[in-house]
N, CA, C and O atoms as CSV, one atom per row, in Angstrom:
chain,resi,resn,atom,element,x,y,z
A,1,UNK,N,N,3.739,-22.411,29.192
A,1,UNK,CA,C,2.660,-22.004,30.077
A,1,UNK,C,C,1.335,-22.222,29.365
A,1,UNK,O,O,1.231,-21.875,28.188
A,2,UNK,N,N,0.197,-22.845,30.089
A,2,UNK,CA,C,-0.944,-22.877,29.397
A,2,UNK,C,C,-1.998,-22.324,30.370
A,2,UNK,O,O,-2.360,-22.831,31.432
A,3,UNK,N,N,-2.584,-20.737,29.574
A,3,UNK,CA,C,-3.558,-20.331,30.421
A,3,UNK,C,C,-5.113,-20.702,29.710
A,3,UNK,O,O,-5.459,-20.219,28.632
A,4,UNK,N,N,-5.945,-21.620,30.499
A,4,UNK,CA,C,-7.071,-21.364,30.221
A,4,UNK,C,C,-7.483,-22.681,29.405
A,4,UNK,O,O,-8.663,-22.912,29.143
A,5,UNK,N,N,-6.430,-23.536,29.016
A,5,UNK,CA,C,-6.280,-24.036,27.460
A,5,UNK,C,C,-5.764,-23.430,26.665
A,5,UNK,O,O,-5.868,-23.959,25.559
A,6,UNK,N,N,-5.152,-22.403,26.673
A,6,UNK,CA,C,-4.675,-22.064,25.407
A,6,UNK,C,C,-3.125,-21.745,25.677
A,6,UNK,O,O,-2.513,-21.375,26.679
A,7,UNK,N,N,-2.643,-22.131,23.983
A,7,UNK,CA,C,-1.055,-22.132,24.668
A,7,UNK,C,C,-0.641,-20.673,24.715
A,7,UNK,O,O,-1.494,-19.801,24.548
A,8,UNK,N,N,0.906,-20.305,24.984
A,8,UNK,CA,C,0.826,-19.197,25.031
A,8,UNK,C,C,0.609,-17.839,24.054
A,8,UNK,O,O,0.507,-16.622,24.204
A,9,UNK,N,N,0.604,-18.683,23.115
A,9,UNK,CA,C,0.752,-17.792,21.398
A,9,UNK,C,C,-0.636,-17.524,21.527
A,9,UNK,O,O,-1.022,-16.429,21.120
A,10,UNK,N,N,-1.456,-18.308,22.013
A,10,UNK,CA,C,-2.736,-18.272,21.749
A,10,UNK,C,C,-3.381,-17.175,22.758
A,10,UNK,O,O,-4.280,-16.422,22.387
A,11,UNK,N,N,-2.940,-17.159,23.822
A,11,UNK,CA,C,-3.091,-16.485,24.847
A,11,UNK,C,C,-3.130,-15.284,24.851
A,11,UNK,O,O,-4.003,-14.526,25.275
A,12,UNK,N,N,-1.654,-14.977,24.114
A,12,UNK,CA,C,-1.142,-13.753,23.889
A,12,UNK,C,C,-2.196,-13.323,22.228
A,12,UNK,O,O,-2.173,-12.133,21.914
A,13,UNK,N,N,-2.721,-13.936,21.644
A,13,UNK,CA,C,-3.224,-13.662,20.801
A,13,UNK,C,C,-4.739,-13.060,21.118
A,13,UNK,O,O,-5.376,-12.104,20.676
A,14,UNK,N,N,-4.899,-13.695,21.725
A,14,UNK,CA,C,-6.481,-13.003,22.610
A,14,UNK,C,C,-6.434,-11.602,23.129
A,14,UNK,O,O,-7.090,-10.598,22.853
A,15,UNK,N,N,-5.586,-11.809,23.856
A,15,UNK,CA,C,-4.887,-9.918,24.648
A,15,UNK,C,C,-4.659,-9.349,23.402
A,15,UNK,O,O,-5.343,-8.330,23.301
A,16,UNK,N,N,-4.192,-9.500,22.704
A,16,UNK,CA,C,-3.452,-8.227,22.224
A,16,UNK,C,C,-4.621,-7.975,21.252
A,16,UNK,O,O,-4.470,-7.001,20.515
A,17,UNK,N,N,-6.113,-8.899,21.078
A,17,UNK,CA,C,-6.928,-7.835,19.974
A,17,UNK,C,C,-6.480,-7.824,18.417
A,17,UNK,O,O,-6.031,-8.808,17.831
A,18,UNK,N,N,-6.646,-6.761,17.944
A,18,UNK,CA,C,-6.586,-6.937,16.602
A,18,UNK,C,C,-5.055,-6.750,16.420
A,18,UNK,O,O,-4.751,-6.537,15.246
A,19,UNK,N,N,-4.336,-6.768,17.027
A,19,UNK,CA,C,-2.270,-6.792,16.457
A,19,UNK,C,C,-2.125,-8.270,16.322
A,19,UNK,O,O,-2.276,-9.171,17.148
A,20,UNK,N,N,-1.772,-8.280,14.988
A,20,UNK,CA,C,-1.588,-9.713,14.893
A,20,UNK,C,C,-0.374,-9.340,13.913
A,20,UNK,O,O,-0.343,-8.649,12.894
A,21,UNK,N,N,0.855,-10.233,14.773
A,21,UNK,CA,C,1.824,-10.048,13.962
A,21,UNK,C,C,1.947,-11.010,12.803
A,21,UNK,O,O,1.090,-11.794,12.395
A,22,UNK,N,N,3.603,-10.734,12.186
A,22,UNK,CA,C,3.720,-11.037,10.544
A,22,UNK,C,C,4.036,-13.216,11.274
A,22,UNK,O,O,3.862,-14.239,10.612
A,23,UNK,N,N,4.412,-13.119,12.452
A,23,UNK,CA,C,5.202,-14.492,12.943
A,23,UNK,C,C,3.591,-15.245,12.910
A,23,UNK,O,O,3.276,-16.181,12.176
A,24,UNK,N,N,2.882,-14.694,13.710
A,24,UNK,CA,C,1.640,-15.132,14.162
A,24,UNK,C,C,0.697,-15.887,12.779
A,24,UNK,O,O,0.110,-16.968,12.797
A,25,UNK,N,N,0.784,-15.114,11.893
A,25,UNK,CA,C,-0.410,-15.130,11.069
A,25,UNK,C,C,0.714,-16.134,10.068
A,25,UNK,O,O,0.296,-17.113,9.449
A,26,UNK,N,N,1.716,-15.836,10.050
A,26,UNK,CA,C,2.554,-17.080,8.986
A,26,UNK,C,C,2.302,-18.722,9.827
A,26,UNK,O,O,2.010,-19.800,9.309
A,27,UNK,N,N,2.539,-18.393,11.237
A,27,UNK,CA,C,2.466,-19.836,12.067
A,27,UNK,C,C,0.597,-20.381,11.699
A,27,UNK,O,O,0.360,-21.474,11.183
A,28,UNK,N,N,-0.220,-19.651,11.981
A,28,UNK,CA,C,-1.742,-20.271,11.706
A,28,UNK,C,C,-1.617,-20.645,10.142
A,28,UNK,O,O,-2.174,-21.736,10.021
A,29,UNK,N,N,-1.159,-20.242,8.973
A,29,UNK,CA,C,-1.141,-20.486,7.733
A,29,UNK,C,C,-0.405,-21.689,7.172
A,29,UNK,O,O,-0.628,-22.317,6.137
A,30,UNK,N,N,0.602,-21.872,8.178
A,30,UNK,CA,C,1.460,-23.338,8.221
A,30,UNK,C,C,0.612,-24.306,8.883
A,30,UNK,O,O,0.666,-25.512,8.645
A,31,UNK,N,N,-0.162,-23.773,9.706
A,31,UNK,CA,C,-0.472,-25.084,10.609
A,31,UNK,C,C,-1.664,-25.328,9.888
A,31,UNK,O,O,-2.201,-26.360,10.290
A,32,UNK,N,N,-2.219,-24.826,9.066
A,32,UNK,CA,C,-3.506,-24.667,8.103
A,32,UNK,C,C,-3.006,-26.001,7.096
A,32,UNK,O,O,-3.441,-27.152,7.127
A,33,UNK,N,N,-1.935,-25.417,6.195
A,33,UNK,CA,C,-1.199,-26.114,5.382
A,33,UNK,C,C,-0.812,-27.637,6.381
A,33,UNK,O,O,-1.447,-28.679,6.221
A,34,UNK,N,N,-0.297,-27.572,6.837
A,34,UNK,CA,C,-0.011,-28.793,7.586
A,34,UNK,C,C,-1.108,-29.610,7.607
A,34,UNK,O,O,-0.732,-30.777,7.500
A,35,UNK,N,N,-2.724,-29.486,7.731
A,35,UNK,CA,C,-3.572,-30.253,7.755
A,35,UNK,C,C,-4.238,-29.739,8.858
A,35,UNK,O,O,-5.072,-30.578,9.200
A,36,UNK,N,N,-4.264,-29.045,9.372
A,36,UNK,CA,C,-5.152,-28.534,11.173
A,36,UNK,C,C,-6.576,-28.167,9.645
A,36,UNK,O,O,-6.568,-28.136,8.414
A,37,UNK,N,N,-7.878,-27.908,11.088
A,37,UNK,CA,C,-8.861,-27.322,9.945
A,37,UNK,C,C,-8.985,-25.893,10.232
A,37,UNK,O,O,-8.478,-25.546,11.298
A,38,UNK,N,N,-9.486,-25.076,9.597
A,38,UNK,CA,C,-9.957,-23.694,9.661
A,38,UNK,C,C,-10.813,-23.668,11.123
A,38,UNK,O,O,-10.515,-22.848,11.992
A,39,UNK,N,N,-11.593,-24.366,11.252
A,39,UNK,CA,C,-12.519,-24.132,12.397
A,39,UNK,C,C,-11.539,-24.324,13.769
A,39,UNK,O,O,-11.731,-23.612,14.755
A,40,UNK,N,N,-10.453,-25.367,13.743
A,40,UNK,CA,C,-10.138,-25.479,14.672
A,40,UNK,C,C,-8.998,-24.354,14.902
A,40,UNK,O,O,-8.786,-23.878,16.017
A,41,UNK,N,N,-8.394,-24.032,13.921
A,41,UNK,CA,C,-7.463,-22.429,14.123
A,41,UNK,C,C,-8.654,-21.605,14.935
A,41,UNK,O,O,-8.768,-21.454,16.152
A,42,UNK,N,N,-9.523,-21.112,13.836
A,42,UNK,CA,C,-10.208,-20.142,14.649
A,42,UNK,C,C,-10.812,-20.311,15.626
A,42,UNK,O,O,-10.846,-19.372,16.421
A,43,UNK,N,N,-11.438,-21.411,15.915
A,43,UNK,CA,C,-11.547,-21.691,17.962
A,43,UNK,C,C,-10.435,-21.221,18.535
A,43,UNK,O,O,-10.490,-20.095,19.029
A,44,UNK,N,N,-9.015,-22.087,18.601
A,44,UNK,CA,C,-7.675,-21.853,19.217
A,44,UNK,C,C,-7.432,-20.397,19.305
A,44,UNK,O,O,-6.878,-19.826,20.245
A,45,UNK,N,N,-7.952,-19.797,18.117
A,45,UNK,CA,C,-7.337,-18.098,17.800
A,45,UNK,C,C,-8.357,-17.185,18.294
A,45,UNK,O,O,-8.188,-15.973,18.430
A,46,UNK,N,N,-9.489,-17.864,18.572
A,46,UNK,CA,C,-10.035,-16.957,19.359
A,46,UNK,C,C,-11.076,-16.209,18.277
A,46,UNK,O,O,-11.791,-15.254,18.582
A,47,UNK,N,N,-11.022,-16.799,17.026
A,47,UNK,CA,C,-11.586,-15.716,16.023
A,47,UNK,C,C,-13.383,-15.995,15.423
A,47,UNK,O,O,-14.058,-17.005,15.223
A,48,UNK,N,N,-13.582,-14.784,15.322
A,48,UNK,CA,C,-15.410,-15.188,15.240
A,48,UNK,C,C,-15.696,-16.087,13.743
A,48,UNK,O,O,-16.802,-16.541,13.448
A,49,UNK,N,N,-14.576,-16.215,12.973
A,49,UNK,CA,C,-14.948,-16.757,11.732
A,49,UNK,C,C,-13.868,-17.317,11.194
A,49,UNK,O,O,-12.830,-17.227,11.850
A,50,UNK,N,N,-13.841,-17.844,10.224
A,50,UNK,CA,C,-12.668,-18.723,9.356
A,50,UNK,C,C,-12.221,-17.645,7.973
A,50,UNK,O,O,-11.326,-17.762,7.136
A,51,UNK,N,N,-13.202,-16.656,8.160
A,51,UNK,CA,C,-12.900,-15.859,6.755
A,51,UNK,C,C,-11.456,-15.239,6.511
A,51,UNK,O,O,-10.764,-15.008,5.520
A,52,UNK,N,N,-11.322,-15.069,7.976
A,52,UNK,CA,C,-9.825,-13.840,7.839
A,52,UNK,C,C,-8.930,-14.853,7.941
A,52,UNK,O,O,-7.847,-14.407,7.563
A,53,UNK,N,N,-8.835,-15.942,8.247
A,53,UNK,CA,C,-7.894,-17.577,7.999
A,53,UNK,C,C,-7.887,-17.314,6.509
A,53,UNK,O,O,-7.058,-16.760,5.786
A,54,UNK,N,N,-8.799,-17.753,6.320
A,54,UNK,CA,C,-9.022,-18.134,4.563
A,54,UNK,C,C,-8.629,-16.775,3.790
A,54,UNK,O,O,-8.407,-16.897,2.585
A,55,UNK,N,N,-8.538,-15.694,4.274
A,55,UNK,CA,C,-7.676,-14.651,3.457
A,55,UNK,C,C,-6.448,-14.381,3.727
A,55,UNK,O,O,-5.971,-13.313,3.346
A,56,UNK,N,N,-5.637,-15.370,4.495
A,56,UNK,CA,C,-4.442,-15.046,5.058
A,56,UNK,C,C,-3.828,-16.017,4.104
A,56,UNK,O,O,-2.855,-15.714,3.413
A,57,UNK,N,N,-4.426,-17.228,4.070
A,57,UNK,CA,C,-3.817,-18.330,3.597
A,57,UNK,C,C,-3.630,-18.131,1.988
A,57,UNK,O,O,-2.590,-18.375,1.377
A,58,UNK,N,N,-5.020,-17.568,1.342
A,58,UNK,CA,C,-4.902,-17.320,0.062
A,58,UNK,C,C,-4.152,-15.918,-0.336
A,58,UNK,O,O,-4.013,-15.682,-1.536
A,59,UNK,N,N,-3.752,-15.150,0.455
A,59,UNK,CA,C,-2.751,-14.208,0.658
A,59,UNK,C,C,-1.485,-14.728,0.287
A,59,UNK,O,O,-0.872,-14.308,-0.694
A,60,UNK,N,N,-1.012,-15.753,1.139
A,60,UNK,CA,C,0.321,-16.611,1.118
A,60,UNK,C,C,0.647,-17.205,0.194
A,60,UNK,O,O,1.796,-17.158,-0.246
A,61,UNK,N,N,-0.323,-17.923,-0.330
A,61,UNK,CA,C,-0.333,-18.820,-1.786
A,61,UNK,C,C,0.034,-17.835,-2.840
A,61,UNK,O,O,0.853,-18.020,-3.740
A,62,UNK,N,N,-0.751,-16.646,-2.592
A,62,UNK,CA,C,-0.594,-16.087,-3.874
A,62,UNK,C,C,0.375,-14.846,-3.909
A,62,UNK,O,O,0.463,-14.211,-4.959
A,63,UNK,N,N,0.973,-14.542,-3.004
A,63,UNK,CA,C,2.575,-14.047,-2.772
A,63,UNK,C,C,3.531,-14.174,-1.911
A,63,UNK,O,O,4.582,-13.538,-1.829
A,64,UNK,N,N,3.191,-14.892,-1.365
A,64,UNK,CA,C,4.322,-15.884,-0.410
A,64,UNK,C,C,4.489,-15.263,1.266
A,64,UNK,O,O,3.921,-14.186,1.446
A,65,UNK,N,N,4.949,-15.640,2.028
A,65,UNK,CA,C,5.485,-14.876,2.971
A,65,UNK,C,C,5.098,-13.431,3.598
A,65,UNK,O,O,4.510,-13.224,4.660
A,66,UNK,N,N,5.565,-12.525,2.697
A,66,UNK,CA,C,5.631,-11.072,2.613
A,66,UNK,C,C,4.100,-10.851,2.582
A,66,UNK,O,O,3.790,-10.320,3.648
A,67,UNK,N,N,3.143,-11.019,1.889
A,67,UNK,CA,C,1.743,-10.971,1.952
A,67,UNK,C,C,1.400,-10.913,3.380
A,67,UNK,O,O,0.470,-10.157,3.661
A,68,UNK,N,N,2.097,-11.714,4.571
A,68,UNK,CA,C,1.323,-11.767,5.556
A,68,UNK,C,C,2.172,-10.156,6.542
A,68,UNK,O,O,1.633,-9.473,7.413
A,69,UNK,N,N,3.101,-10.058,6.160
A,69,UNK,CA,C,3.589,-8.397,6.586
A,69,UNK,C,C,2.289,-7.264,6.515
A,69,UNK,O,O,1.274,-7.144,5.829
A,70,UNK,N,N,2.877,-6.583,7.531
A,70,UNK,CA,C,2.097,-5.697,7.641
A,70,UNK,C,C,2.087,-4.364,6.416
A,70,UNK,O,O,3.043,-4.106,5.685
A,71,UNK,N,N,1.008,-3.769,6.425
A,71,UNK,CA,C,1.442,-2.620,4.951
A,71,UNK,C,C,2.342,-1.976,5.619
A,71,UNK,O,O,2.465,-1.863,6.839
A,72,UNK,N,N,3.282,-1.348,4.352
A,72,UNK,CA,C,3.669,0.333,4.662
A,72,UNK,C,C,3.061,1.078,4.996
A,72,UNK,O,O,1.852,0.875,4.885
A,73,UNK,N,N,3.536,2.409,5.614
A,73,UNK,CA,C,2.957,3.439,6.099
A,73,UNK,C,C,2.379,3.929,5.087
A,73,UNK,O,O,3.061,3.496,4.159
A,74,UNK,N,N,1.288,4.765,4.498
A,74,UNK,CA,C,0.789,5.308,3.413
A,74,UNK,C,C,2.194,6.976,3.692
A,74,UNK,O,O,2.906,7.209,4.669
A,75,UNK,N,N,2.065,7.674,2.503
A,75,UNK,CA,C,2.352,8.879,2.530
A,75,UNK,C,C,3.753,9.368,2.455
A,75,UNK,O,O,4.548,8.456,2.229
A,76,UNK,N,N,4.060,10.052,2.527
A,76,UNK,CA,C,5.762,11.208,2.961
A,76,UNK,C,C,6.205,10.265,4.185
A,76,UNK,O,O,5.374,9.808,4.969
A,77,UNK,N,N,7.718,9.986,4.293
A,77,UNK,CA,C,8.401,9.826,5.203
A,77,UNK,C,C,8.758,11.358,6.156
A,77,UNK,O,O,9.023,12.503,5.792
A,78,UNK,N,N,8.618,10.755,7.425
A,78,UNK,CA,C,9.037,12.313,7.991
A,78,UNK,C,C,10.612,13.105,7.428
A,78,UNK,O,O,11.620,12.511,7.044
A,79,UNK,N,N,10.482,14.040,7.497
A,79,UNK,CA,C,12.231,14.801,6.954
A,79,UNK,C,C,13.244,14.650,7.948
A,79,UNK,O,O,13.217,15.224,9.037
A,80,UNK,N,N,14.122,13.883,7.569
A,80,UNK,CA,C,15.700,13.912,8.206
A,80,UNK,C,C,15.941,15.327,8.554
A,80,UNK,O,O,15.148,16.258,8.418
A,81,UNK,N,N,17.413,15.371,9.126
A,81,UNK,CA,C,17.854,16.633,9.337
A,81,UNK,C,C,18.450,16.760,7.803
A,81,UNK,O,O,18.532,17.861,7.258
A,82,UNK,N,N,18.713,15.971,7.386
A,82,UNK,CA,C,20.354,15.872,5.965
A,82,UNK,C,C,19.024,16.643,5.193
A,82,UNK,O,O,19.185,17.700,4.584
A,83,UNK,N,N,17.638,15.938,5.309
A,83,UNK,CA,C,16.613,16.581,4.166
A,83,UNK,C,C,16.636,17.957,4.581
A,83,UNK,O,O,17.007,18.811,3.775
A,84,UNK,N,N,16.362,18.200,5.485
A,84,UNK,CA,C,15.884,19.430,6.327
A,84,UNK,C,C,17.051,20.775,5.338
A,84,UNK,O,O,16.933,21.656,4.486
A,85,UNK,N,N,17.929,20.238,6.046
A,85,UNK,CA,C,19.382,20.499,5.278
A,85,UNK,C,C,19.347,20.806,3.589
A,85,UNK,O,O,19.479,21.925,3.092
A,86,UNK,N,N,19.181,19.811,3.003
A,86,UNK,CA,C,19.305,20.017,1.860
A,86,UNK,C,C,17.826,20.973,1.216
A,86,UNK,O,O,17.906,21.284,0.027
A,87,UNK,N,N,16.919,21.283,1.756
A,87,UNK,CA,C,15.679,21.911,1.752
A,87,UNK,C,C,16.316,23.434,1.972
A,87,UNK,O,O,15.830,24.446,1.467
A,88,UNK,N,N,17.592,23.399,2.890
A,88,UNK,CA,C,17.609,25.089,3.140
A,88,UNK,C,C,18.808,25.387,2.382
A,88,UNK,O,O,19.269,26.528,2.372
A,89,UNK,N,N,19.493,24.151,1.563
A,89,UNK,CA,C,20.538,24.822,0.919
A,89,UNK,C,C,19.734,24.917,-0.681
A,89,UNK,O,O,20.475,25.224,-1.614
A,90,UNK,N,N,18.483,24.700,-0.950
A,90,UNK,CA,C,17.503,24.547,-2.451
A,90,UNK,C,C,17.375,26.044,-2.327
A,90,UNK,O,O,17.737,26.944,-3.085
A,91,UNK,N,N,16.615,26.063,-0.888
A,91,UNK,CA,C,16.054,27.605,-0.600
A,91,UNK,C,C,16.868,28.736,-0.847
A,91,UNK,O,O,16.429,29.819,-1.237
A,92,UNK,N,N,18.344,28.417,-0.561
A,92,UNK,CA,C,18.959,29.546,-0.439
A,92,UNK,C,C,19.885,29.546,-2.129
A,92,UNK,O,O,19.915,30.600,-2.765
A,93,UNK,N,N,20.370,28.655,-2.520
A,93,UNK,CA,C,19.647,28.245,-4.321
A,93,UNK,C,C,19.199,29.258,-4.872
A,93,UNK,O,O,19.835,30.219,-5.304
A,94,UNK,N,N,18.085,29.077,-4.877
A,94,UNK,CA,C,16.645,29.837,-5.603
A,94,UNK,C,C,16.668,31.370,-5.270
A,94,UNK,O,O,16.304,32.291,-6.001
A,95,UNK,N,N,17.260,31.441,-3.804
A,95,UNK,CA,C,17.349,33.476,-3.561
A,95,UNK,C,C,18.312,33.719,-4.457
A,95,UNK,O,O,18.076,34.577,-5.307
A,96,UNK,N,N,19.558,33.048,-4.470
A,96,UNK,CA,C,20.579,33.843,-5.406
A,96,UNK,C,C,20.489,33.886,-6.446
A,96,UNK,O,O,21.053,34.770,-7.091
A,97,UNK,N,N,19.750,32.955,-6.999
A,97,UNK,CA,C,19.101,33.052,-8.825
A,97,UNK,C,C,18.250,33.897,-8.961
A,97,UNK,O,O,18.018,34.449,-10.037
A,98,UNK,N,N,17.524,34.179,-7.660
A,98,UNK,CA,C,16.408,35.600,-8.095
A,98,UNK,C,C,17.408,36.925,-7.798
A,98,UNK,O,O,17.099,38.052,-8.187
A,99,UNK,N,N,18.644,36.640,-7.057
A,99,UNK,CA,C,19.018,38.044,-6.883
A,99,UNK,C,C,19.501,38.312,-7.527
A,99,UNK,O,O,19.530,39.542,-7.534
A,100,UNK,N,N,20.557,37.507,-8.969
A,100,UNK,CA,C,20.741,37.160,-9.914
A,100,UNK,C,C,19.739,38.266,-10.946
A,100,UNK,O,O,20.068,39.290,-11.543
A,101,UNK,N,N,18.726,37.726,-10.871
A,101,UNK,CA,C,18.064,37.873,-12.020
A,101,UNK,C,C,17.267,39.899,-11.580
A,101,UNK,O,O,16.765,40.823,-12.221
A,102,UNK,N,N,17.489,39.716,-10.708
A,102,UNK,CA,C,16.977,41.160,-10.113
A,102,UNK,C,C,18.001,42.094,-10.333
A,102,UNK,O,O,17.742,43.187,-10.838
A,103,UNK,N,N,19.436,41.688,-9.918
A,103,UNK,CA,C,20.150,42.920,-10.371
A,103,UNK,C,C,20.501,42.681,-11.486
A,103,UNK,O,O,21.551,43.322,-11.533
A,104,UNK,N,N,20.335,42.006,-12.868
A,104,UNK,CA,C,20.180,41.914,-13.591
A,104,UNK,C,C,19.120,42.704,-14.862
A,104,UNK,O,O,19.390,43.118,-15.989
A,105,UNK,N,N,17.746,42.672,-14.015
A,105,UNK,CA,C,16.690,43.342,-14.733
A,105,UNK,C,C,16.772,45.034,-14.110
A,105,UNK,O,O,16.077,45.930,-14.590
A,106,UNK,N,N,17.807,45.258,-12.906
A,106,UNK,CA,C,17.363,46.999,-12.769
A,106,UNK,C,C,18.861,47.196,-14.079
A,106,UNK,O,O,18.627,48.003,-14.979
A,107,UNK,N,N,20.012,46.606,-14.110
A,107,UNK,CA,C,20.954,46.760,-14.881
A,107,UNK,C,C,20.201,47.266,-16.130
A,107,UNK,O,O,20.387,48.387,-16.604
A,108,UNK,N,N,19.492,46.521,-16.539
A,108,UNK,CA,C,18.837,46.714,-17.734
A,108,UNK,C,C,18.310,48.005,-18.089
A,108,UNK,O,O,18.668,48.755,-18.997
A,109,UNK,N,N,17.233,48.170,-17.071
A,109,UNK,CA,C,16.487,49.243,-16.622
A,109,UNK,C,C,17.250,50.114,-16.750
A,109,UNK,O,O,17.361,50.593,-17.879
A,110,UNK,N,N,17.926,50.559,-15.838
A,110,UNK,CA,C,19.481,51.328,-16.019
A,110,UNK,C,C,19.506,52.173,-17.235
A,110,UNK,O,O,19.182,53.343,-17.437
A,111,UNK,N,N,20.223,50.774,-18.348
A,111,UNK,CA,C,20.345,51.328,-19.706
A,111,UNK,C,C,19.894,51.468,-20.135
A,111,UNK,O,O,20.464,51.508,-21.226
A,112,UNK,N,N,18.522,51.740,-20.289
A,112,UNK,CA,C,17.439,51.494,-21.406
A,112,UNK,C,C,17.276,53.701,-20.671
A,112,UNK,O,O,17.191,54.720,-21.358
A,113,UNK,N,N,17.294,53.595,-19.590
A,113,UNK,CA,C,16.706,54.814,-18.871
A,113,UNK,C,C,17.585,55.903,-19.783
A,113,UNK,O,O,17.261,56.941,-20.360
A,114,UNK,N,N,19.083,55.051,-19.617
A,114,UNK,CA,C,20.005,56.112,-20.162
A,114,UNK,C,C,19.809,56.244,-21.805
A,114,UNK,O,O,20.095,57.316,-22.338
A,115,UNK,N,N,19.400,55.326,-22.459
A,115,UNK,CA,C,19.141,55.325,-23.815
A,115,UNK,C,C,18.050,56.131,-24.021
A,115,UNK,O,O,17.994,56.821,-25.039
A,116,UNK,N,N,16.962,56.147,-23.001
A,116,UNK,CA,C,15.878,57.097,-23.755
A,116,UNK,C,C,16.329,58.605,-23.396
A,116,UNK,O,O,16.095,59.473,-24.237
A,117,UNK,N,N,17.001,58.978,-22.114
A,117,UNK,CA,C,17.370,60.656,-22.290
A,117,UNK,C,C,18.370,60.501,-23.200
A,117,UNK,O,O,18.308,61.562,-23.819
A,118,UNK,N,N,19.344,59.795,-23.731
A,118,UNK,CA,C,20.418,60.378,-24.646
A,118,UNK,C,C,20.083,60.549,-26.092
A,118,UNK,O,O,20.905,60.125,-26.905
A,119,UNK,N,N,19.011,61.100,-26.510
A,119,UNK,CA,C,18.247,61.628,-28.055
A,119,UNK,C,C,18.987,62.528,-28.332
A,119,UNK,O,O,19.889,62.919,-27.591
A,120,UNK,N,N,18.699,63.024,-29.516
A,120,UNK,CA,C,19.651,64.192,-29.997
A,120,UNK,C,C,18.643,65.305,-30.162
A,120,UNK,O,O,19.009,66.419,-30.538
């Protein structure tokens, strides 16, 4: 299908604005490499400049492929249930080591109480 002049990649590249996928931006970087010029990508692509070409391409060169992927999410992955899970079996962990350590310290208490009345 050709709307407008433009084919459909191109088309669809106009609509969709700034989403430019990992297929998209590898295909303009080949066709770069292939011999097309910068000016004429960015006419076809719709783009106000050759700069973001020219950082895609030197992107590619200088780590291949994967460069043109999109980033990771920054931050924490959301929590599974298994995490969720293993979060309430830490929690419940940590109570019995303090309850542990609580009837432990009145034990103490205890004897020490009984050691100071048993004087002579």
């Amino acid at each position: 299908m050709d709307v407008g002049g433009l084919a459909d990649r191109e088309y669809w590249w106009r609509r969709r604005g700034n989403s430019r996928t990992h297929s998209i931006k590898l295909d303009v970087v080949q066709r770069f490499l292939a011999g097309e010029t910068k000016a004429d990508l960015a006419t076809d692509l719709g783009l106000s400049s050759v700069q973001l070409l020219e950082k895609w391409v030197r992107e590619y060169r200088r780590d291949g492929e994967d460069a043109l992927r999109p980033p990771k999410p920054k931050g924490r992955r959301p929590r599974s249930d298994s995490a969720v899970l293993s979060g309430e079996v830490w929690e419940l962990e940590r109570l019995r080591r303090e309850n542990d350590r609580l009837r432990a310290e009145v034990d103490y208490l205890g004897k020490l109480r009984a050691l100071e009345n048993w004087g002579p």
